[in-house]
Phi, psi and omega in degrees: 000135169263132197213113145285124191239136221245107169115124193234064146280222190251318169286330176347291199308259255294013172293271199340295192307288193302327172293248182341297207277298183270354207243324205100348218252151164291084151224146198267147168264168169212099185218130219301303189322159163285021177192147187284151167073034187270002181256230168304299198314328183257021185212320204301167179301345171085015163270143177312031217305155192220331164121031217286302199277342196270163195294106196310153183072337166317151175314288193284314154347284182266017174264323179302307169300335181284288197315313176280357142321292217265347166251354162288280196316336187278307153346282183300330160300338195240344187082017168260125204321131189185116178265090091015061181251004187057174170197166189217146193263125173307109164239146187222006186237183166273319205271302157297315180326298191302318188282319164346290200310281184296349177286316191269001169272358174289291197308314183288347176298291171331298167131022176281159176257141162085349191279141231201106167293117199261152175300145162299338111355300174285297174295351134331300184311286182319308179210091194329299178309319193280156185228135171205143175294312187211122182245163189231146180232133161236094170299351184264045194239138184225208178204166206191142169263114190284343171284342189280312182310305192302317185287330184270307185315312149328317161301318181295290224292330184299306201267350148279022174106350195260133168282169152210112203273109194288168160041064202218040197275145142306130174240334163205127134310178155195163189238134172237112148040056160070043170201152217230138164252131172265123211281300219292313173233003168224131171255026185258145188247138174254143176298335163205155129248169184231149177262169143201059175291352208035260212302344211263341229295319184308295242281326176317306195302292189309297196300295196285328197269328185052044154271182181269170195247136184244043130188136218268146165252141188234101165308109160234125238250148161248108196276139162231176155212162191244145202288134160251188230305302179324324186278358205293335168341296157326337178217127181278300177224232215267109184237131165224141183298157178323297183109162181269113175295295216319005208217139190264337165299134187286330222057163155024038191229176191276144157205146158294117161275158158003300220271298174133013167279233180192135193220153169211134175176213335291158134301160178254105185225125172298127228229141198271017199200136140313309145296062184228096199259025166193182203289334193296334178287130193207111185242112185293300190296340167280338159272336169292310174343278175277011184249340162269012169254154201257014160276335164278347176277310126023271173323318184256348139315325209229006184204052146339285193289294178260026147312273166354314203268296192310342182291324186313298192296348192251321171274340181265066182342319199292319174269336153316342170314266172306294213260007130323293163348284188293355156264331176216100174290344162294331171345067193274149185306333194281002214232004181209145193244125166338104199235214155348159165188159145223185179219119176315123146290114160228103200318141145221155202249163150018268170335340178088013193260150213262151167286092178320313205251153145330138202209089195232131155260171208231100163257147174067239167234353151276167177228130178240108190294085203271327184219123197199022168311174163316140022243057184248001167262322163270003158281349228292339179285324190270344153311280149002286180329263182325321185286303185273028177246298186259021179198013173239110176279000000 
């Protein structure tokens, strides 16, 4: 079967992958950029996600619990660096505490091991630094170099028989007698396409499907700054705040990278360019996009104050600062340097509400990954999974 996948990020490959290698199938990739993963997939932070926080039954529930399975495994086959190093979740309120509570009978719902309230005493041991009312040790949770995954899956799917076309946008299809043509670069007719632009995926879904879109992607650019050497200290592995349930953003947290450096974000901050990866990046017609739509008008009606607040956190260090803080009150302006960013794809519907959940759909012979933010680089196999289990006959 010839089956086009639109977009060379991390589900792309791993589409790819799990088609050409393990299914047998003819595929070609199409990824606009000179280089695969050059977007989310290559800029998120390398963590291991386990499924702790999402809603049981939910898409990222049960992808997430697959998915990191399947990629620890794939890592030891393949030989790429990846740590089970656990992380442990904050409460630092009253208010955290009650949510503490329901994350970790949720996380047990979900299907985790091991999860564990810790003593102050333990959390000393673990993480010196840190100040909490109530801490959850999760333990199957790691960090992985996700550019190694991404280099290697490219590698399998070339050498099991598969393209991957570089500099490469799609500008239109058309469909012959069930079967879909990329006008611009294949006279090969495909049994699917599949989209997985991420930041691009609505604007995809309209060009290829030429429905109207019943929901927007909004770029909310995530800031880190990286700890320096002296400071590497403050963090042992993964330390994270409860978190806003209303909000698909973790906040604020520490995390051990790969490398062995040490970082601490993101902010969620709305970014004026789908790529737009500093305040300076600026796309009018991508401002148009979402300022004319009223599901982002919505959104923000209605979550104001913490707009406001995440903008805070991208010009003022002194507030990036403070929510640092509240997980290592030693923590000083001197002990963090600017580091890394990216930019969040994050579906929002009509209603103005952020899409909680992973959201892929089937028209025809396409298939669209339309909302696919975290934990969708370690779910990304058990995604593959899910897509060819319930829409490639």
């Amino acid at each position: 079967m010839n089956i086009g996948i639109i977009g060379g990020g991390i589900i792309g490959l791993a589409l790819g992958y799990k088609l050409q290698c393990e299914k047998n199938n003819n595929i070609d990739i199409f990824e606009k950029e000179k280089k695969i993963g050059f977007h989310q997939s290559g800029r998120n932070s390398g963590v291991l996600h386990c499924g702790i926080g999402y809603k049981s039954g939910s898409l990222k529930a049960k992808l997430t619990v697959s998915g990191i399975k399947q990629m620890v495994n794939y890592c030891k086959i393949n030989k790429i660096d990846y740590d089970i190093c656990g992380k442990i979740i904050v409460a630092t309120s009253n208010n955290d505490i009650n949510l503490i509570n329901v994350m970790a009978k949720t996380g047990k719902k979900n299907g985790l091991n091991g999860l564990k309230f810790l003593t102050q005493s333990e959390l000393k041991k673990r993480e010196p630094f840190v100040k909490s009312l109530k801490t959850l040790l999760v333990p199957d949770e790691g960090i992985v170099d996700y550019k190694g995954v991404i280099n290697s899956m490219s590698n399998n799917i070339k050498e099991s028989g598969g393209n991957i076309f570089l500099s490469s946008k799609i500008k239109k299809v058309k469909k012959i007698k069930n079967k879909i043509y990329i006008d611009n670069f294949s006279r090969k007719g495909y049994e699917y396409i599949i989209n997985c632009t991420g930041l691009h995926s609505d604007l995809t879904y309209k060009k290829l499907s030429k429905e109207k879109r019943k929901m927007k992607i909004v770029p909310f650019r995530g800031e880190y700054y990286k700890l320096t050497k002296d400071a590497k200290k403050l963090v042992n592995h993964l330390v994270y705040p409860v978190g806003n349930p209303k909000f698909p953003f973790l906040g604020v947290h520490f995390t051990r990278m790969i490398n062995g450096d040490r970082e601490v974000g993101p902010n969620a901050v709305l970014a004026f360019k789908r790529e737009g990866y500093s305040n300076f990046d600026i796309s009018i017609s991508d401002m148009i996009d979402y300022l004319s739509y009223q599901g982002f008008l919505n959104f923000i009606r209605k979550n104001f104050l913490f707009c406001i607040n995440e903008f805070s956190t991208s010009f003022l260090k002194s507030s990036f600062l403070n929510k640092s803080q509240v997980l290592i009150p030693e923590i000083r302006s001197k002990d963090i340097n600017k580091g890394s960013c990216g930019v969040r794809a994050q579906g929002v519907d009509t209603k103005g509400n952020l899409m909680m959940d992973f959201d892929i759909i089937k028209l025809n012979n396409q298939i669209h990954v339309l909302n696919a933010p975290s934990p969708a680089a370690t779910s990304s196999l058990a995604i593959a999974d899910y897509i060819i289990d319930n829409y490639i006959k």
